[in-house]
N, C-alpha and C positions, 0 to 999 in steps of 0.2 A: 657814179660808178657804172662802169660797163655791164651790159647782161652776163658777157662771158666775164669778165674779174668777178662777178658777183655772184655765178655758181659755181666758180673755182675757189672762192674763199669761204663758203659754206657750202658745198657739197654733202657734206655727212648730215647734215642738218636738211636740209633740202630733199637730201634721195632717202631718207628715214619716212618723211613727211608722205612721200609718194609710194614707200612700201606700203606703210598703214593704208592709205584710201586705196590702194590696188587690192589688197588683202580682202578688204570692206567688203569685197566685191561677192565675197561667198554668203554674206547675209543681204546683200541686195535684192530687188526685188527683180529686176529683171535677168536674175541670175537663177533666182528660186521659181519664178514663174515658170523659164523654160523645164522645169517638169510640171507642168503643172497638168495633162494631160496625161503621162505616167502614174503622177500620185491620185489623181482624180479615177483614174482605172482598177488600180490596185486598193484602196478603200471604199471603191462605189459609192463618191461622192459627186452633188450636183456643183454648176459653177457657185450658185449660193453659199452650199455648207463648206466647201472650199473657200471660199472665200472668207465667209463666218469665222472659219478654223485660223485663215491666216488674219482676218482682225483681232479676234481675241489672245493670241500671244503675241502683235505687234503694241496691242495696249498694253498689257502688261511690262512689257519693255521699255514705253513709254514712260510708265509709272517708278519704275526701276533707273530709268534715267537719271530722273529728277535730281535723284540722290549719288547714287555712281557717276556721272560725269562732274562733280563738284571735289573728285577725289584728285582731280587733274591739279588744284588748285594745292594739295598737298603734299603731293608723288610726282618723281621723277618721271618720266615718259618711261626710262627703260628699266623702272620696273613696274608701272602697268603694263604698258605696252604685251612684254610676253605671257602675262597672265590672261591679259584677253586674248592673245593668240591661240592659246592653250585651250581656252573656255571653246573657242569657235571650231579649233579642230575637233574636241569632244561633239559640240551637236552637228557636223559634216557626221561625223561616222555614227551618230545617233540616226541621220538620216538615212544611213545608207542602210540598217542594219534594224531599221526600226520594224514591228509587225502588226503593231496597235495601233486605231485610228485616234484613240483618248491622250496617247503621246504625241499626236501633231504639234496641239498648241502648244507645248511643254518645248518642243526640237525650232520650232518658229521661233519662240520665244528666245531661245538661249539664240539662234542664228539673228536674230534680226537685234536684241541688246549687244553679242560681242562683236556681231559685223558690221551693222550699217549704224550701228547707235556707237561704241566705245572706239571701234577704231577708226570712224570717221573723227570722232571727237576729242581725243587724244591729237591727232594730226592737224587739224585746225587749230586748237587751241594753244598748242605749241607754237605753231607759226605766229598767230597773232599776237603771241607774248614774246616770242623771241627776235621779233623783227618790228618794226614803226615806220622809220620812214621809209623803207622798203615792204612795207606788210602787202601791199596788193601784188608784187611780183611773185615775193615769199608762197604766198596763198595760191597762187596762179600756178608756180610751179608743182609744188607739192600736190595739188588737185588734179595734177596730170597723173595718178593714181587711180582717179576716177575714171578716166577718159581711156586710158589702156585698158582697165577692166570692160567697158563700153562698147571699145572696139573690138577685143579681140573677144572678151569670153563668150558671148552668145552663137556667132560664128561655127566656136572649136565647138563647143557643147552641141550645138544642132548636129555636128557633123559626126563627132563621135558618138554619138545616141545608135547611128544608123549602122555601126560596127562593134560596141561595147555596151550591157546592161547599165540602167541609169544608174544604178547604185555604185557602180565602180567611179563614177564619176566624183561622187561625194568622197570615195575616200581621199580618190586623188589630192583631192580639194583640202583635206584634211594634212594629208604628205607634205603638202606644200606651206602651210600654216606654221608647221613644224621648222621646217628648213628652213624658214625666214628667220628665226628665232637666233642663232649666230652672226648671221648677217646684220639685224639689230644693233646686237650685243656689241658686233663691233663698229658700228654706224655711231653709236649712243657710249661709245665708253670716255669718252667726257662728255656733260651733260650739267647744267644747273638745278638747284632747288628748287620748286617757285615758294616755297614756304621761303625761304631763307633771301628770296632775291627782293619779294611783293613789296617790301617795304622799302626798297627805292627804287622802284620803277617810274619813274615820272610821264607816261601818257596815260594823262587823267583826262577822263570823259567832261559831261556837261557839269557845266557851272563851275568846273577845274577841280575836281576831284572823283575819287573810286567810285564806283556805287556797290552797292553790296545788292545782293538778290533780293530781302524784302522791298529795299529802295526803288529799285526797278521794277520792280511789279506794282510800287503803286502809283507809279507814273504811266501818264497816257499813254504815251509813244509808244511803250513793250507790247499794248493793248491794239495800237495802231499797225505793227507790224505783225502778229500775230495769225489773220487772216493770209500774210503775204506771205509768210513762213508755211503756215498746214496747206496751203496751194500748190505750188510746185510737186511738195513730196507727193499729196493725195493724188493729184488727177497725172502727172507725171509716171506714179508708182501702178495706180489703175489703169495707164494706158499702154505699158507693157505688163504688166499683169495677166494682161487680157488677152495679150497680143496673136494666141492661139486662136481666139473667138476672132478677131478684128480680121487677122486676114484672111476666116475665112466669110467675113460679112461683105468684104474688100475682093473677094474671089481668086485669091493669089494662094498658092501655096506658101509655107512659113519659111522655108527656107529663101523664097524670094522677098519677101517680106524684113526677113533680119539680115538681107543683103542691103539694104537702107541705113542699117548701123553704123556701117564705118562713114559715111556721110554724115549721120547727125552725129558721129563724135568729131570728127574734123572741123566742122561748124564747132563743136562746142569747144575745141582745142582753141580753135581762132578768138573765139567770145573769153575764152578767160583768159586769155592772154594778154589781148585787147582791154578789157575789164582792167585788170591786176594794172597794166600802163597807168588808164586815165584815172582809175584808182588815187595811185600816185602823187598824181598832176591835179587832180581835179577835188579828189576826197568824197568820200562814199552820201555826205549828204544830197550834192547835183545830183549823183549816178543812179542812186538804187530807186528811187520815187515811179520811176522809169522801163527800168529793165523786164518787169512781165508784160509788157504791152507784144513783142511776140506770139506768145504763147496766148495771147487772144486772136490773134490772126493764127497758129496753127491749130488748134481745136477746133477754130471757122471750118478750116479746110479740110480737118480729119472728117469734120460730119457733114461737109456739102458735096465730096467729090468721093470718085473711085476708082477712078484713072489711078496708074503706077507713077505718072508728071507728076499729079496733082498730089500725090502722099510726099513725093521728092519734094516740094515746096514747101510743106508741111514739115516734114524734118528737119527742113533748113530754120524755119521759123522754132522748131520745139529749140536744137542745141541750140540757139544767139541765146535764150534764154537761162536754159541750163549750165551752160559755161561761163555764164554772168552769175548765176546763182553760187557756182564755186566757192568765187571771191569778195563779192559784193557785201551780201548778210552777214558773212564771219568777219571782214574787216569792223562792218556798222555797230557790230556790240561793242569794239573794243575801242572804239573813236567815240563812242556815243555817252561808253559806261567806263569807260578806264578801261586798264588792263589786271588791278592786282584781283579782284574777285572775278576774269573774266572766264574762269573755268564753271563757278555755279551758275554765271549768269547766263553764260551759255548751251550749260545742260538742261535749263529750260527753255531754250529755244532749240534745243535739240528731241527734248523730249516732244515739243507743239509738232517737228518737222515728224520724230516717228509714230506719233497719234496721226497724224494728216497719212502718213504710208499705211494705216491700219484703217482709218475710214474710208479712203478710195476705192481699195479693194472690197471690202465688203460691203461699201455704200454700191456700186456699181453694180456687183454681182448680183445684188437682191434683187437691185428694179431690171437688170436681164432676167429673173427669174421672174419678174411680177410683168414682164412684155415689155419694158420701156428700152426700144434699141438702143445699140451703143452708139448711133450715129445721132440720134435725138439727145441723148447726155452731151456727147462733147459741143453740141451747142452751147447747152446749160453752163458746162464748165468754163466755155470763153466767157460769158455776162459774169461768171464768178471773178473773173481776171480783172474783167474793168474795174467792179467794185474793190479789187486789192487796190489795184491801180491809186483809185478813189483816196482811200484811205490811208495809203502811205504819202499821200501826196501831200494830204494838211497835218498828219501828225510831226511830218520830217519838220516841213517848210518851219512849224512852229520852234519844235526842239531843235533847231540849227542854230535857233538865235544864243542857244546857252553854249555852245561850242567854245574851246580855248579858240584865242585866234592865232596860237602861234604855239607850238613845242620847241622841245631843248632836246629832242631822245635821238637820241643814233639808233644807228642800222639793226646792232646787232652786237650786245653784250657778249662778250668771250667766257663760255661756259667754264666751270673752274674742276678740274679733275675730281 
């Protein structure tokens, strides 16, 4: 099937997929960071306790995961879906209205579980159940959600700081959460069960059947990939996190700094795109063993240069990785482990990815407070990259061998009213 017959024939299912990660985008980190210099002023907090503040309600979120992303597995999309929409526009205007610094981690917490934790994972996991031999497009499309948010929010945000109080910003943020909410309603008014579909769905993972979550956890490979999951989020998450400190270590003002955005979303437009294809074609065991080796050549580069070329090259190396990251790891649970439990199995790799958003930040933040530059870390952070590298490389290579060699599963089951 054609690209184009194949987003004219799922459309509502597609552009649903890409509201939610666009959405996400109010609990991301590089969304919440650009205040970070606001909220840092208004509670006279150091980068440390700031930082501290945003790991300890990123864990807790984590922790929270575990359990609420496994609801995916029982519930419609459109009716989680707007209940976490709802949850995220309450902590937008918690944050805008908030006066306590003891309510940070509490507004962190609710932003970083309903945005960057439930409605990234509601929109992946939908894709990867509703789609098979199309799942790396499916995934590719749908994560264009990410990549609009990538591009544009940081930009508008900087710019309207400079004419509008941060806090109006949050509510806006909130306004918008809401609105989505019909648009949904009618994107999603037919939609499947997965309680009711789980028991025929036939792409079955290793060894030709489901795996259920404790199964998966006591298998190596979950163990093997786990490093390569809390990587990306952690130093990815910490390196715009910081991004206020970075350019000014880098001696650029930020606004030229987050003029570098739409490049590494462009780049990562391309990468998942790219990704989602040879996905396809090739199947995420070749693919994914692979795909951080970028992002060990861009942290190279973050900490040996400071030239404005040298950051641009850098960029281009962070998105190949990021937009491969889209598609890649949410295909690998569902090809590796099945698809009928792949909503718990994957709220714990959702929870490892927003544990890794919650150590970066406050991993980073402490050793800037204890003298260790940021340009000395992102060294440390590439030798962390290889070692993913390392490790996904024998655990795949092994668990490949239990893979079906061949499925029965269409495209894309026809949701029942």
């Amino acid at each position: 099937m054609r690209l184009t017959d194949f987003i004219r024939a799922n459309a509502p299912f597609l552009t649903a997929g890409a509201l939610l990660t666009f959405l996400s985008s109010f609990g991301q980190t590089y969304f919440i960071s650009l205040f970070a210099g606001e909220i840092r002023l208004s509670f006279d907090l150091t980068h440390g306790a700031w930082g501290g503040i945003y790991m300890i309600g990123t864990m807790a979120s984590a922790a929270v995961m575990v359990w609420a992303g496994g609801l995916t597995d029982l519930f419609r999309v459109r009716l989680l879906a707007p209940i976490v929409l709802i949850g995220l526009a309450i902590a937008c205007l918690a944050m805008a209205f908030n006066p306590w610094v003891w309510a940070l981690p509490v507004i962190i917490f609710a932003l970083r579980l309903f945005g960057q934790g439930m409605c990234s994972h509601i929109a992946v996991v939908a894709m990867a159940r509703w789609f098979v031999a199309t799942r790396g497009r499916a995934l590719s499309i749908a994560s264009l959600g990410f990549a609009l948010g990538e591009a544009l929010v940081p930009m508008a945000v900087v710019a309207a700081m400079s004419v509008v109080a941060w806090q109006n910003i949050w509510i806006l943020g909130a306004v918008i959460c809401l609105c989505a909410l019909p648009v949904l309603a009618r994107l999603l008014a037919q939609e499947r069960t997965p309680a009711s579909h789980a028991a025929t769905d036939v792409s079955v993972g290793m060894q030709g059947h489901h795996w259920r979550r404790m199964q998966a956890l006591r298998h190596p490979l979950f163990w093997c990939m786990v490093p390569a999951v809390l990587g990306p989020s952690a130093f990815n998450t910490a390196f715009f996190f910081h991004q206020v400190h970075v350019a000014e270590v880098k001696g650029l003002e930020h606004l030229v700094f987050v003029s570098f955005f739409p490049l590494y979303t462009a780049i990562g437009i391309a990468a998942m795109v790219l990704s989602g294809w040879a996905l396809d074609k090739l199947g995420t065991a070749r693919l994914t063993p692979y795909y951080q080796l970028p992002m060990v050549a861009a942290f190279l580069i973050f900490g040996l240069t400071r030239s404005p070329l040298g950051l641009v090259v850098g960029f281009v190396f962070l998105g190949l990785t990021s937009g491969a990251n889209a598609t890649l790891p949410n295909a690998f649970w569902a090809e590796f482990y099945g698809t009928a439990h792949i909503g718990s199995i994957k709220s714990m790799a959702t929870a490892v990815m927003v544990l890794g958003s919650a150590i970066g930040p406050g991993l980073t933040g402490l050793l800037i407070d204890l003298g260790v530059g940021i340009e000395t870390q992102f060294i440390g952070i590439a030798a962390f990259f290889v070692g993913t590298t390392v490790f996904m490389n024998w655990g795949i290579s092994r668990a490949a061998r239990d893979l079906p060699t061949a499925t029965t599963d269409t495209d894309l089951r026809r949701p029942q009213p």
